[in-house]
C-alpha positions in Angstrom: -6.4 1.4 -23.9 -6.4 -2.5 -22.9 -3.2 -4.1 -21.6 -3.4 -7.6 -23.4 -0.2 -9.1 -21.0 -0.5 -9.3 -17.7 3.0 -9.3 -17.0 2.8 -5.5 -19.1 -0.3 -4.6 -16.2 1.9 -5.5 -13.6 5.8 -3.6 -14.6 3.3 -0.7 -15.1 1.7 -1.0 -11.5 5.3 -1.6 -10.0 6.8 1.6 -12.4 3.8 3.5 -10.5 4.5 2.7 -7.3 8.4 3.5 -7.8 7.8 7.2 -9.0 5.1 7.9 -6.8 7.5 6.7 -3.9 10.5 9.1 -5.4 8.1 12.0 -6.1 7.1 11.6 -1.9 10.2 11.2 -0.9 11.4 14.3 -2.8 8.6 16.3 -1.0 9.5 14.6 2.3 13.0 15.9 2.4 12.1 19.2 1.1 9.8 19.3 4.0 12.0 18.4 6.1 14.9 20.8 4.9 12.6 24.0 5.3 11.6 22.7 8.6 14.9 22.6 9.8 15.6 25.9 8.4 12.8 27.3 10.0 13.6 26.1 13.9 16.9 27.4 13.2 15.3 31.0 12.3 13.6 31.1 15.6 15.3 32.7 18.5 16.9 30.4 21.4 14.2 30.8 24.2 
């Protein structure tokens, strides 16, 4: 598949970028939430 407009090349490189960053950042806070639910399971020392 050729991309014939540059300015097509380049919303497609930026709409990359965007859901990549989204789909980190959705597995960034579920990291983070089953982190915080497991410090919370361990016991107080």
């Amino acid at each position: 598949m050729i991309i014939l407009s540059p300015i097509w090349s380049a919303v497609l490189l930026w709409w990359l970028v965007g859901v990549s960053l989204v789909v980190l950042g959705a597995i960034q806070i579920g990291r983070a939430l089953t982190l915080k639910k497991s410090v919370e399971a361990l016991p107080a020392a």
